[in-house]
NULUM-633514 format. One record per atom (N, C-alpha, C, O): y, z, x. Coordinates in steps of 0.05 Angstrom, whole numbers, plus 5000, padded with zeros to 4 digits. Example, Ala and Ser with C-alpha at 12.3 -4.5 7.8 and 13.67 -1.06 7.14 Angstrom:
BEGIN
488651565264491051565246493451565264493451695285495551425257497951435273500151575258502351615268
***
This chain:
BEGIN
089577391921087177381905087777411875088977601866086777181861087477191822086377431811086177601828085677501788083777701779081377601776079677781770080677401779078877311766076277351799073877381799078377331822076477401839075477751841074077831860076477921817076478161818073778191807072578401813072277991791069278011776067677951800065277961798068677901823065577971846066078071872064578091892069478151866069678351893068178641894068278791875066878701916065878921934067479131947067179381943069179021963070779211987073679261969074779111953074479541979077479671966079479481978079079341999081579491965083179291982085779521965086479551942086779661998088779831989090779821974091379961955092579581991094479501982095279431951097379431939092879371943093279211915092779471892093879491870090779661904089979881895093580041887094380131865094880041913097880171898098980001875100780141866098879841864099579681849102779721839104179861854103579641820106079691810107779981798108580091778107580011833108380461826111280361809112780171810111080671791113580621779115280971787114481201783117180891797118481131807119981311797121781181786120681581793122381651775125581531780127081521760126481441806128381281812129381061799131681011792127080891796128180661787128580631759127980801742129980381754130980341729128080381712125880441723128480341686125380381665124480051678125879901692121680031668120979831663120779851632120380031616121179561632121079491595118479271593118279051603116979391578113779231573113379131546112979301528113478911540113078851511110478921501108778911519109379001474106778991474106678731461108278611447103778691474102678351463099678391449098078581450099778141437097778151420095777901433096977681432094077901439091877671445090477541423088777361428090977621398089477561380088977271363087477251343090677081377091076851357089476651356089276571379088176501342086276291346087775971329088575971306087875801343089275561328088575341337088475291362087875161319087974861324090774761335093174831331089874591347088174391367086274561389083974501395088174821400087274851428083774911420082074871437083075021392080675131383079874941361081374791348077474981359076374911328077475021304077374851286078175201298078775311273081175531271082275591292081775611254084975801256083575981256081475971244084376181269083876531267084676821251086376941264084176911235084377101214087577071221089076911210088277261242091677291250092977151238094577251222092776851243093676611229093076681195094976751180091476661190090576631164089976881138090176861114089177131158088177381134087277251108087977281084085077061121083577001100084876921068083676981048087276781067088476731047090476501049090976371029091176471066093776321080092476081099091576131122092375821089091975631099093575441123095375281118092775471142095675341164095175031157096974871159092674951149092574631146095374541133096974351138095474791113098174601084100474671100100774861115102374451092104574531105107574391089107274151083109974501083112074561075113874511093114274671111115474281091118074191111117274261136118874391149114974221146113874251176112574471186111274521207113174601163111974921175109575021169109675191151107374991178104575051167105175461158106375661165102875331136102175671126100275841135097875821138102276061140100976361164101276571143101976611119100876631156100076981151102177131167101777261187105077071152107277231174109777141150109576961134112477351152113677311128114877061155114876831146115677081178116776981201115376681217112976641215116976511230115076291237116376221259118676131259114576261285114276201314115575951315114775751304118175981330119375781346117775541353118775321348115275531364113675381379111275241351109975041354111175371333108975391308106675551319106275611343105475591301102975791310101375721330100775481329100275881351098775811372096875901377096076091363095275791400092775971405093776181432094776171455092776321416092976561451091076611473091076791490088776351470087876281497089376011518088575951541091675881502093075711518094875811533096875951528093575691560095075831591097775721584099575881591098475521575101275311575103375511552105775541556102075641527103275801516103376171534105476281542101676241535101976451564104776441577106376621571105376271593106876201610109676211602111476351611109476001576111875991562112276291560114176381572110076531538111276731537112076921564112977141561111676841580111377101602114176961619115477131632115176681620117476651630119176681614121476671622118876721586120976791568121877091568124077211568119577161570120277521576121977571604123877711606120877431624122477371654124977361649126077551661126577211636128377151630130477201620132677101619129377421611129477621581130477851591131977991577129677911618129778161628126178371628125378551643125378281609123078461608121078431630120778191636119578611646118978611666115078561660113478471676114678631643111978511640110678571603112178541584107678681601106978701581104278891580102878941600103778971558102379171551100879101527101779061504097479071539096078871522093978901500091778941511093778911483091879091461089678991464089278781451087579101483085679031479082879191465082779441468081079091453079079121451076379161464074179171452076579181487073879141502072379021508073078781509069579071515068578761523066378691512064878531523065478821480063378801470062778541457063778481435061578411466061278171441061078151411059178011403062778291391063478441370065578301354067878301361064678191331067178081323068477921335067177731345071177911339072177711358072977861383074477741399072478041388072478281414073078091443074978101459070277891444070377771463071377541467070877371484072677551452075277231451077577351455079477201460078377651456081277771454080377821492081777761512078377911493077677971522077977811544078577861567077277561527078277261544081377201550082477131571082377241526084677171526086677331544088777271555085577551542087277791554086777761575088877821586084577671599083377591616085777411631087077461652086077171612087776931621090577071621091977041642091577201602094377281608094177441631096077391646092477641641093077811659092577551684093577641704091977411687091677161707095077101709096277151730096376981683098276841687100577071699102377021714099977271689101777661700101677531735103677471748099377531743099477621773101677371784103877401795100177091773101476791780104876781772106176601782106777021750108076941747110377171762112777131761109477361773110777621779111177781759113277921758109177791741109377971722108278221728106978221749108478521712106478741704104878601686104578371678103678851682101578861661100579161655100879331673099379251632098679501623096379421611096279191604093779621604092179591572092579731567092579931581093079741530093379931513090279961493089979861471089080061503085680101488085680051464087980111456084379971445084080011419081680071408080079951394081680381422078780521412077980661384076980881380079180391359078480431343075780301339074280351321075280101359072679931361070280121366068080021361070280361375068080451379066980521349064980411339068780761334066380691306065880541295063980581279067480231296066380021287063179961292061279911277063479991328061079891333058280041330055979941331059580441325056680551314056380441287054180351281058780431265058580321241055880011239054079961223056479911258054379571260052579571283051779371295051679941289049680021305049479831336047579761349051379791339050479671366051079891393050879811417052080281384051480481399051080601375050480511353051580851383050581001374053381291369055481301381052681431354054681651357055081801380057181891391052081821388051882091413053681841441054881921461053281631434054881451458057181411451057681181459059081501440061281471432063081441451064581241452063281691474064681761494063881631521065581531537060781641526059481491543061081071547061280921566061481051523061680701508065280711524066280551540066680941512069980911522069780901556071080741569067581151569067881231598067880991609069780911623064680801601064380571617066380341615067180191632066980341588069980131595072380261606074180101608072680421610074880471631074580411653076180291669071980511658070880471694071480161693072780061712070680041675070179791686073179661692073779511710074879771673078379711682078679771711079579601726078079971719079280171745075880011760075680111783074579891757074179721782074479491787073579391808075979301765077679111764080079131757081479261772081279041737083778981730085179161733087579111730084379451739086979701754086979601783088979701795085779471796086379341823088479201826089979251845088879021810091778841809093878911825094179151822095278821840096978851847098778951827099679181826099078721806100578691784100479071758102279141743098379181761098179451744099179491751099579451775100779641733102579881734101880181733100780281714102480331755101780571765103080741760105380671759102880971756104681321748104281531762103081711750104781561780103981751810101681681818100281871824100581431822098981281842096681271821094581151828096881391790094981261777095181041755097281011743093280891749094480681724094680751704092880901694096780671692097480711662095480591644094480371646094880741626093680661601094580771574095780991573094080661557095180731529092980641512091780421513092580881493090780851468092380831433094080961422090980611425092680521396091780731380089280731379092880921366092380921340090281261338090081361360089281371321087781591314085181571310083381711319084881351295082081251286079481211300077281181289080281231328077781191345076081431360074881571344075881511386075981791394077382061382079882051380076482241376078282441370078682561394077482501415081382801389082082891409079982981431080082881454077883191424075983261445074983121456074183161479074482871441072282581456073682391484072682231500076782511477078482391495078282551522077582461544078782781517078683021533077383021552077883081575073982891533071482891549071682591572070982551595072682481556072382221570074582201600073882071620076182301598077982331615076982451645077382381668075482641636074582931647072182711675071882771698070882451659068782411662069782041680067781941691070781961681072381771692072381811727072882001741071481501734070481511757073781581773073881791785075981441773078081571774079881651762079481591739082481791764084481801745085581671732086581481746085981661715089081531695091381651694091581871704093481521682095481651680095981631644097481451636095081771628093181721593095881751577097381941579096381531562099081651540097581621516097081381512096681781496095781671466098881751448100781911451098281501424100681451413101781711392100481851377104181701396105081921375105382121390107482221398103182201394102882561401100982501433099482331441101982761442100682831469098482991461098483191448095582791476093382921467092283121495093283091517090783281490090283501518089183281542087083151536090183241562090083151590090582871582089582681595091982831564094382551567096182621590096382851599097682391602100082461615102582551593104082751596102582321567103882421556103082221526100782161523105582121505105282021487107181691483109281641495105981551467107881381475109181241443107481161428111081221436112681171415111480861396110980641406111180971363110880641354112680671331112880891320113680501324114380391294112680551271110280541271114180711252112180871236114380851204115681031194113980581195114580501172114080741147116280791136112780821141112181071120114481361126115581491108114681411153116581551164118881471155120281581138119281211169123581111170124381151202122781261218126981051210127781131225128081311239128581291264127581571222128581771235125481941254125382171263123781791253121481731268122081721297120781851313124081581303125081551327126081821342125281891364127681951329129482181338126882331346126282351369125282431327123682601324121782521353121182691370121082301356119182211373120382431398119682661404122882231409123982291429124382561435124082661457125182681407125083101415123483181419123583361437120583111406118183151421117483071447116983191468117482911444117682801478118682901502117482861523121183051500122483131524121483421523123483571526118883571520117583761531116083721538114683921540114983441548112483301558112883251586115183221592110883221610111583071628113782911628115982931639111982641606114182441610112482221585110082251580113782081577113481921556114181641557115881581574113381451542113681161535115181101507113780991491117381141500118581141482119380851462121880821463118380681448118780471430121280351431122880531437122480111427124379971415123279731403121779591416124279661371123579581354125279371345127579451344124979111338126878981315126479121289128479171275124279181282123879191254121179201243119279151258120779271214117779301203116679121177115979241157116578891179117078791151114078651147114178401150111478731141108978581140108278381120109678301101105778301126106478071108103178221087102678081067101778381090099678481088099078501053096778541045100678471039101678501011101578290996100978290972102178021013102177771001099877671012099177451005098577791028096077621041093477821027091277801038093778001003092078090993090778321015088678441010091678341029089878491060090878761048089178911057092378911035092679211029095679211014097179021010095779441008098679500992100979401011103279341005100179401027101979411055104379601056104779721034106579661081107979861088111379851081112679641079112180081079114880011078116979901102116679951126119279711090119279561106122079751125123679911115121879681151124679751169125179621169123579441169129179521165130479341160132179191193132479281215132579051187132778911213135878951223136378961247137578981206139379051211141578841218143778921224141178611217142578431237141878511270143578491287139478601276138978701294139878921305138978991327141679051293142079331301139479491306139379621327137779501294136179631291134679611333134179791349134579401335132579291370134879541380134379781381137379401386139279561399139579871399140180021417139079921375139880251370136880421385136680651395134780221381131480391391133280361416134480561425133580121426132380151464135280251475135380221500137880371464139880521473138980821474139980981490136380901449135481081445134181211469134781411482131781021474129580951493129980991530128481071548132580891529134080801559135081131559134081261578137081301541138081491536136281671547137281851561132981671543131081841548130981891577129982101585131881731592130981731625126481701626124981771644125881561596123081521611122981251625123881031619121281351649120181141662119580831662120380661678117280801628117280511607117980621583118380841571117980361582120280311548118280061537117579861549117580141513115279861509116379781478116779921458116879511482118279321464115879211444114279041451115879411405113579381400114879141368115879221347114478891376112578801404113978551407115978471397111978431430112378141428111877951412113377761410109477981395109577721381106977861357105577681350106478041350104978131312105778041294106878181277105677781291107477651271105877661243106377481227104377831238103477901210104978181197104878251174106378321223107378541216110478561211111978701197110878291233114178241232115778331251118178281249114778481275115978651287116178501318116878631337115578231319115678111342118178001348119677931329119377951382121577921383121177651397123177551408118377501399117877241409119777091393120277191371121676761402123376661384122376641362119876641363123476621334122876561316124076241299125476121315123876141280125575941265127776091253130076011254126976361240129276491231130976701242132476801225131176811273131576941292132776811311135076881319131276571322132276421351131576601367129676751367133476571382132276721418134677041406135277201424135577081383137277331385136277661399137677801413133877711391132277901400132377881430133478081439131477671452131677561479134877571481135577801484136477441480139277521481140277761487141477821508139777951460139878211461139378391488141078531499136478341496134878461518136278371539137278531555136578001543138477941564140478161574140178291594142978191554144978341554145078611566146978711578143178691562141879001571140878991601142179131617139178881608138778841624139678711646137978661663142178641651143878411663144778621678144978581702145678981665146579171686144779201707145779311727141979151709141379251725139878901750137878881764141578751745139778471750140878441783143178481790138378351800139178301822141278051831141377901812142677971849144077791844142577561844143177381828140777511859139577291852137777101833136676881834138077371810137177281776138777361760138377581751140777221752142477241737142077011706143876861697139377051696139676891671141576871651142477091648142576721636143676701613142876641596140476611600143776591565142776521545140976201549138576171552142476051549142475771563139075721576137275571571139375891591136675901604134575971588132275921596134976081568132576251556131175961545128675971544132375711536130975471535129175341551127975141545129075471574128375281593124575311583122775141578124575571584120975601574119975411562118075271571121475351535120575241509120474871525118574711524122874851538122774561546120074511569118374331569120574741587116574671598114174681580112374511578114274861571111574771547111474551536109274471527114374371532113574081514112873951539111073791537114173991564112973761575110373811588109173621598109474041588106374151597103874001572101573921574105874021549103973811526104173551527102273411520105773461533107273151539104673041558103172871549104373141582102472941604100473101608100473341606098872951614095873001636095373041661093773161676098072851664097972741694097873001710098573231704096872911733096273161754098573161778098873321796099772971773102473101787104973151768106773311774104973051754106673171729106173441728107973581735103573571718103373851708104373871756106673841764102873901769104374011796106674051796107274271805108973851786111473951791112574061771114874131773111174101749111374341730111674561748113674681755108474631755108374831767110674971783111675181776111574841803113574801814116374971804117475141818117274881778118874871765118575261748120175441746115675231739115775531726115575681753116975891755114575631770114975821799117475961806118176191809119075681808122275841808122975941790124976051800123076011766123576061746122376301752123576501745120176341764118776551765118976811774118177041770121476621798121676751816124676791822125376871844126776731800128476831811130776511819133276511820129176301822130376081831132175931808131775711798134776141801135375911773137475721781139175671763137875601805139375441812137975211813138774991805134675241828133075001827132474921802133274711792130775091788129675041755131574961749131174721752133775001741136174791730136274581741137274391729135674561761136074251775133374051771133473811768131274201770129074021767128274021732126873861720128974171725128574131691131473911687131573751668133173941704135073661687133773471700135773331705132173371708130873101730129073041703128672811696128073231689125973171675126273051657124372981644
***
């Protein structure tokens, strides 16, 4: 069953209810965070702030490269993040990669802004999660609630009431998944940032939750979190990291960060002073977080991120990157790879080459033996995918 049959199921369905336990045994899982936020022509009518921050025109364009709102420019060029065909690409690239799924910033389901276009989108990725053997996580971004008393559509005294019911509404869908990821039989969740609930409102909300969570808010362990979970803290520096982790290991247990880097583009796009930058290192920097990260013995490890390409910190291919970031992760993850997925570099192409030909035709048996083709891939089959991507 997809998720999408999860909007009018009735009856518990156990099995799916255990979802993706994660054990203190096993290796970490590594979760990229993703961003749903992108809006782009063709797949849409118009470019989306992400793209643009209101300054940055993608129409104009410079030796092929339309103008974003990113110092960095997507392998693929800018996309929309409601295309299932880009989805795919990212979630078999992460496959590939070693990374075992993703962790998704969502907003909720208010019709607010573009709230309900990130809702959509996040919708379709958690679709393509189940279809590809992926995880999946949400990471809340309950900074939307004072937005939405700010443009009165609640109220203050509903503050907590506004967080309870969207949780419920996770934990009677999309915590069903097979595909969620679980922490002593409850689902993980993660909240972005300070700005939204304060600590007591969390407390309350927790308290008040039709079932459990397993709650990480970022930075710091808030009262009846499980624990906290690590971000990139440019104004800090590096040594953000150490500190994280020492804090951390008097906690239950924690979600600890690995990073390329911090370099925004927020300064040239007029959007704020913007932040100081973490240097990339020749990529030392990815390597040194997730040796840090792995070092911890936590559970996840969340790769921040996949693709914020206004902030810089995405490890999706780039024009000026390539697949090095993916490589990297490859490498790492290869100790712990079953024998019958043994990707290489080599392979990490294969994504990019189904997406052109997913754009290439219409045809309905063309995209079928696509299908076909990301399945194995999906699944582990890199003797076939090689064989049917060279037919192509």
């Amino acid at each position: 069953m997809c998720l999408g049959a999860y909007l009018h199921a009735e009856a518990d369905d156990k099995s799916r209810q255990n979802g993706s336990v994660v054990k203190p045994t096993d290796h970490p899982l590594i979760l990229a965070h993703y961003m749903p936020w992108y809006t782009a022509k063709p797949f849409s009518d118009h470019w989306g702030w992400h793209w643009t921050m209101n300054h940055f025109d993608p129409e104009q364009q410079v030796d092929g490269r339309r103008q974003i709102a990113s110092k960095y420019y997507p392998l693929i060029g800018p996309y929309d993040s409601g295309d299932s065909h880009v989805l795919e690409y990212h979630l078999l690239l992460m496959k590939l990669a070693g990374i075992d799924g993703v962790i998704v910033d969502w907003y909720g389901l208010t019709d607010y802004r573009d709230y309900a276009i990130l809702n959509r989108n996040t919708f379709r990725l958690l679709q393509q999660c189940e279809r590809l053997k992926m995880k999946f996580v949400i990471c809340y971004e309950d900074q939307t609630i004072p937005a939405l008393v700010e443009a009165k559509r609640i109220t203050t005294a509903e503050r907590v009431t506004h967080a309870v019911n969207e949780i419920d509404w996770l934990s009677k869908y999309w915590f069903r998944s097979g595909s969620y990821v679980k922490l002593d039989g409850r689902p993980v969740l993660l909240s972005f940032g300070h700005s939204g609930l304060t600590g007591e409102e969390w407390t309350q909300c927790l308290s008040r939750l039709q079932n459990p969570v397993a709650y990480f808010s970022q930075d710091i362990r808030r009262d009846g979190a499980t624990g906290g979970f690590g971000w990139p803290a440019p104004k800090v520096g590096m040594g953000q990291v150490d500190r994280f982790l020492a804090t951390a290991s008097t906690w239950p247990t924690a979600i600890p960060a690995a990073f390329p880097r911090f370099d925004d583009i927020y300064r040239e796009a007029n959007v704020s002073d913007g932040y100081p930058k973490l240097p990339d290192n020749n990529g030392r920097t990815l390597r040194v977080t997730l040796e840090k990260a792995v070092r911890s013995d936590a559970p996840i490890i969340q790769i921040a991120t996949w693709n914020d390409w206004g902030e810089g910190t995405q490890i999706e291919p780039s024009t000026e990157f390539g697949y090095r970031d993916l490589e990297c992760l490859q490498a790492f993850t290869s100790r712990r790879k079953e024998p019958s997925m043994e990707p290489n570099a080599a392979d990490l192409l294969f994504p990019q080459k189904l997406l052109q030909l997913r754009k290439a035709s219409f045809d309905a048996t063309d995209q079928a033996a696509l299908d076909e083709i990301a399945s194995a891939l999906a699944s582990g089959e890199l003797q076939e995918a090689r064989r049917m991507l060279g037919q192509q």
